[in-house]
Structures are given as C-alpha cells and as structure tokens.
N, C-alpha and C positions, 0 to 999 in steps of 0.2 A: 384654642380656636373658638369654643362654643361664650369663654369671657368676651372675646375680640369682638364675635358678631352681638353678642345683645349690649355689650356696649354703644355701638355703633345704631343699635333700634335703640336705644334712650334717646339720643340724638335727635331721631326724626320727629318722637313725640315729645320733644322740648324736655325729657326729666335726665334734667343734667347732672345732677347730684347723686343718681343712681346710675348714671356712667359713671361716675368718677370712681364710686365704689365698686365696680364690677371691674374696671380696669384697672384698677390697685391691685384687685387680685390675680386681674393675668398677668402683670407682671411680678405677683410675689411666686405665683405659680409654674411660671417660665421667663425668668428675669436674664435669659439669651436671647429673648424673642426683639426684634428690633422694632416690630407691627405692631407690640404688646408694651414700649416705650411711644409709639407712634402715640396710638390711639389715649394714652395717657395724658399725652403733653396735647392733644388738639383737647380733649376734653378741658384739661385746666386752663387751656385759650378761649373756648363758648362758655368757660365758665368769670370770663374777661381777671383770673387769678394767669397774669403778663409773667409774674414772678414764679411762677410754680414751674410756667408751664416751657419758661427760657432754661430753668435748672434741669426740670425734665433734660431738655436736647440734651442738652451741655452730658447730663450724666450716662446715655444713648452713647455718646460720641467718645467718652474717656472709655466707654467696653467696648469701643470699634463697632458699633453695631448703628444699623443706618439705613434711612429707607430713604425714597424720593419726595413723600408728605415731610417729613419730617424738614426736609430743606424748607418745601411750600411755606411750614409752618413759620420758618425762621423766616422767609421773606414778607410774610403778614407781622408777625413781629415788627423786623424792620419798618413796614410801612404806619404803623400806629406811632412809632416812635421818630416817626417822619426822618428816619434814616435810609438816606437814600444811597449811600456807599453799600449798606448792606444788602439792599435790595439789588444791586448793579452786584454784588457778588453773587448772589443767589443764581440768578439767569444768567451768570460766567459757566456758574456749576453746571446748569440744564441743557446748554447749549448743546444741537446737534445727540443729545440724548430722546433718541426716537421712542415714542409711546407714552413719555413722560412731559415732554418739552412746549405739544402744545399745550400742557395743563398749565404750566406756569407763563405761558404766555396768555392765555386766556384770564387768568387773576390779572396780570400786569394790564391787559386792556381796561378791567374792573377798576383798578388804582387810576388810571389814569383817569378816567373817565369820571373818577368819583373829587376831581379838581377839576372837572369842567373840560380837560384837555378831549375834546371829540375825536376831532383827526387824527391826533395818536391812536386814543382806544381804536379807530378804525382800523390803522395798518397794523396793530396786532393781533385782533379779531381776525382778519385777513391772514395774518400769518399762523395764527392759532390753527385755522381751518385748514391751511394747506399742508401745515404741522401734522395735523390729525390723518388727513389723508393719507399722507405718506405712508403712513403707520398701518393704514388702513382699518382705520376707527372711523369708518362711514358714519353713523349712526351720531358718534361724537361732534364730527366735523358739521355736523345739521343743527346738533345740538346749540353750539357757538353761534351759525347763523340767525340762528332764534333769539339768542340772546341779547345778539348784535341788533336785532328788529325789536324788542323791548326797549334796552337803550335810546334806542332812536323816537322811540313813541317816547315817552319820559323826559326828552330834551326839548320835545316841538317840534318833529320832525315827521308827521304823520303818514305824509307821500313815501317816503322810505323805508317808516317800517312798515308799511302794510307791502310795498316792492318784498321787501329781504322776506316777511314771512309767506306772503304767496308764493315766492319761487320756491322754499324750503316744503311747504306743504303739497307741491307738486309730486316729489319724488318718493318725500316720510312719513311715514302717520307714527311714529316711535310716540311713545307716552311724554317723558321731557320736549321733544319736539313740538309735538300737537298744543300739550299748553301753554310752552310759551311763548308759542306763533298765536294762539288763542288769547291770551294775555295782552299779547302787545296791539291786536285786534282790533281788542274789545279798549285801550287805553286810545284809540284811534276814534272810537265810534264806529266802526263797524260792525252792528248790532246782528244784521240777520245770519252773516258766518261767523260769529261766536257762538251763537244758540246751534248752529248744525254740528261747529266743532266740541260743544260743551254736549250735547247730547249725544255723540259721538264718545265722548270719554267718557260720560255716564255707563252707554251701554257697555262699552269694552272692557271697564272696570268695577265691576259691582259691589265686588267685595273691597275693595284697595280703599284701606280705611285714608290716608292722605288723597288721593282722589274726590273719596262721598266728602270729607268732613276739611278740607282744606280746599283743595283744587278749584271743585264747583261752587264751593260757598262764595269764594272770592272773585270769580268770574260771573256768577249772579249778582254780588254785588256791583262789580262793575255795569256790569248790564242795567242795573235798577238805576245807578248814578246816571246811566247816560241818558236815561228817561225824566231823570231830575226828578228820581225818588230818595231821596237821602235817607229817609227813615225806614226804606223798605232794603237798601241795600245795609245797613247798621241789622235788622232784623237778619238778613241773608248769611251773615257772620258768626251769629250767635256758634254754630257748631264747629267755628275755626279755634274757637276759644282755646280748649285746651291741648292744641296744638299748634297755633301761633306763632310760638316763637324755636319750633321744632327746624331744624338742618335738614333739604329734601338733595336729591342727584344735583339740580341747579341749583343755583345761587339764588334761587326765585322764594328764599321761606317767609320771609318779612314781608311780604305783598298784603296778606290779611290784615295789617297792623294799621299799614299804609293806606290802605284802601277805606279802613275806616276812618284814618284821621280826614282823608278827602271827604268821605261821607259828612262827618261831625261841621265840618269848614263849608261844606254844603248848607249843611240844616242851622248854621248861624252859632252853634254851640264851639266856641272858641274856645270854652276852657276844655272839655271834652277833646277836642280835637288836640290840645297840648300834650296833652294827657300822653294820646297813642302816639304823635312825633316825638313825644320825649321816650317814649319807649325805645322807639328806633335807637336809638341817640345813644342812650344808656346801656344798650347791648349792643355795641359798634362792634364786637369782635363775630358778633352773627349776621353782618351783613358789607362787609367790606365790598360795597360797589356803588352805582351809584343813588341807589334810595338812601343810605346812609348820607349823602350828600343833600338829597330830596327832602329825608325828613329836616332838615336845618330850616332849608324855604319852605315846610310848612308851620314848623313852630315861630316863623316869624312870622307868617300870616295867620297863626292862631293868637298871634297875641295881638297884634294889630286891632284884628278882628272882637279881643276885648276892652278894647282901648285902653291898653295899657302900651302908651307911645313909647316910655322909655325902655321897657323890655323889648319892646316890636323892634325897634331903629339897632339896639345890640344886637336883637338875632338876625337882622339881615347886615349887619357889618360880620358877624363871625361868615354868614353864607359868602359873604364878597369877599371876605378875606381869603379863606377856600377857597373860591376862586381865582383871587385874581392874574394869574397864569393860564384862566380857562382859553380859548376861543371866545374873542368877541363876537360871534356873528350867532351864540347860542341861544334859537327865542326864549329861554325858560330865564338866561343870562340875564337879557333884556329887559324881562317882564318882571326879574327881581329889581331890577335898578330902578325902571318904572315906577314900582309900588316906595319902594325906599324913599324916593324923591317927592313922591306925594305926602308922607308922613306931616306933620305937623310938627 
C-alpha cells in the first residue's frame, strides 16, 4: 500500500520515472495486488510507453486479477489508437456499474470533445453527472459540471460556462470544484470573481503545494492575460514549472503549459509559444481531452505567427482533420478555418 500511494504522489508532481520505480516494486512486492498492476500499467501510459503499459493489462488479466482503472486504461489506449470497437467495449463493460460508470462516461465526454463533437461531450457530461449522483458522489457530480463550464469556455462558448460554473459554485466550494469553475471564469474574462475565488483557495489552502505552486500560478496568469499582460502572466508561471506536467484529481494538469503558450502567442513570441503547444502534443497521454485538441490550434497559430506558412497551413489541416466530424457551429471551429483561409 505505502508503494501504491507514493507512486500515485510522483504522479502529481510530474516525476514519472520514479513512479515507474516504486510501482515495479509494489508489484514485485505483492504481485496478487490487482491496484499494484493498476498503478503500474497507468504509469507506463503517462509515461506515453502504449507498449508496456497494454502488456501490463494483458498480464493483470491472465492472473484473473482486475480493477475498474485498469478497463479506463484500456479504453484511453483504445482511444490513441483511434479504435473505436475497443472503446464501445470498454463502456459495454461499465455499464450500469454504479460508482465507477460515471468515471468512464466523464473520459468518454473528454474523447468526444477532444474531436470537436460538443453535443455529444454534452449528454455525457449530463449523464456522467446524473451517474455520479446516483452513486451519491455529490462532490464528484459538481466536479463534472465544472469541467463541462471549462469546456465550454475553451470552445467560445462564454455565456455558458460562466452559467454551468455559477450554478456549481452556488451549492460547492470543494477544491477541484472552486478551481475549475475559477478556471473557466477567468478563460471567460471574468476578472473580479476569479481574484475572490483565487484568494479564496489561497486562503483555504496554504500549505497544498499544487494549490501555491500550480493552481494560483495559472489563474494569475490567466488573470494577467486578460489584462493584456503577456509577459507578467509568463512571469506568473515561473513556479508551475516543476510541476507542469504533474496528473492533479481533474483533468485540469496541462493548463500551465497551455496558458503560457497563449501567453508567448500574446507577446508575438511564435517560436516560444510552439515550444509549450508542442509540449501538450508530445505528452498526449497526460492530457486526453480537449486542450490536447487546443494545443494543435495553437501550434498552428504559433507557427503562422512565425511566418512559416507552410508548417502553419499543415498544422491547421492536422487541426481540421481532427475535426472534421466536430459540430459546425463550434466558434473556436470557425475561427480556425477563418485564419486557414487567410494564409497565403
């Protein structure tokens, strides 16, 4: 148990390499433990080794031994390898499996979402939630609608996520809740209740090193962006650094990355700004939703941005290709095809 959990804190603070070693040995230590293959094979998944970490199950499942992540895992698998039989087996599996069922529906809204499809991620978000409820995971099911109001700020949908997280922040003030109804906020422009909800999680959490040295950094920097401070919100990050690319309770860990490639794409600095959407890109297995989609459109506008037309025009063909099953009526859709068309 004591391998399982500090595996699991590597995780948060991005040092994946020393999960992978601490969870080798819970399972050399108790190789019946199904949680101790679990945490094995997700590690060799954020460590984007597809192969290790599909052997991992496979050898989980020849000892009969099996947890509910470990499906999840296979259905993220599935989805990288853009096999969609596997993943339509996956949620055959969860189905009507209470406590577990809306977690895989809540990825699947992620998946869906991260092709553009909105309306679907919607009614599963919606099903996630009333999933969770059932279960009576209150806390969770709040959780989802916060994420569902990020989402929606990230597509151009501003009126709505500021709806979904104002009615969430009525009932929760839960930590995942609070920031990333604050999140979605502050990607709105709603400057003055970001700083009451950001100084709110300051107070509440003083010590919670993701909190000081992630959370705030990047919601200040959003804050500085929306003032059209680019180089103060890049300065704001500085202490997300070595924790960046860390796995937090949401799906929210890649936002510092994100945030400054918007920053760099602010302050003119094109190649800068390539830099951190190629990050996204190249650790696609830490962020399966839809900034992973997002960083595409901005490494096409970071390259645009250095007039480099013919890399700029591929990466918004790989973005529309992604796409092209999204919803047309998506403004972020729109706004890529816009800029595409303008290229030279």
């Amino acid at each position: 148990m004591p391998h399982a959990i500090l595996s699991n804190l590597y995780w948060v603070i991005a040092q994946y390499d020393k999960s992978l070693e601490v969870a080798r040995e819970g399972v050399r230590l108790d190789p019946s433990s199904g949680n101790n293959y679990e945490n094995l094979a997700v590690t060799y998944f954020f460590l984007n080794r597809l192969d290790e970490a599909q052997h991992t199950i496979e050898e989980a499942w020849a000892k009969k031994l099996d947890t509910p992540f470990l499906h999840l895992l296979k259905y993220n698998l599935a989805f990288i390898k853009n096999d969609s039989a596997g993943m339509e087996q996956q949620m055959a599996w969860v189905t009507g499996k209470r406590g577990i069922e809306d977690v895989f529906l809540s990825t699947q809204a992620d998946t869906a979402a991260y092709s553009g499809q909105l309306g679907r991620a919607r009614e599963l978000s919606r099903r996630a939630v009333a999933s969770a409820q059932q279960a009576g995971e209150k806390e969770t099911a709040e959780a989802y609608e916060t994420a569902a109001a990020l989402r929606e700020a990230l597509f151009g949908y501003p009126a709505e996520a500021r709806k979904r997280a104002t009615a969430v922040l009525e009932i929760s003030k839960g930590l995942d809740v609070e920031y990333q109804a604050a999140l979605a906020l502050a990607l709105t422009g709603d400057t003055a209740r970001v700083q009451t909800l950001a100084a709110d999680l300051s107070k509440q959490y003083p010590e919670d090193t993701i909190v000081q040295f992630k959370k705030m950094p990047t919601l200040n920097a959003q804050l500085a962006l929306n003032r059209n401070e680019p180089l103060k919100a890049i300065e704001a990050l500085q202490p997300a650094t070595p924790y960046e690319l860390g796995i937090m309770g949401t799906n929210t860990g890649l936002y510092p990355v994100y945030v400054r490639g918007e920053a760099y794409l602010a302050a003119s600095e094109g190649l800068k700004a390539a830099g951190e959407f190629q990050k996204i890109i190249v650790h696609r297995t830490l962020g399966l939703n839809p900034l992973g989609a997002m960083a595409g459109l901005g490494l096409a506008r970071a390259l645009a941005l250095q007039g480099d037309t013919v890399k700029a025009k591929s990466a918004y063909q790989d973005f529309l290709t992604l796409w092209k099953d999204a919803d047309p009526d998506v403004p972020i859709l729109k706004q890529a095809k816009a800029e595409y068309a303008k290229l030279p």
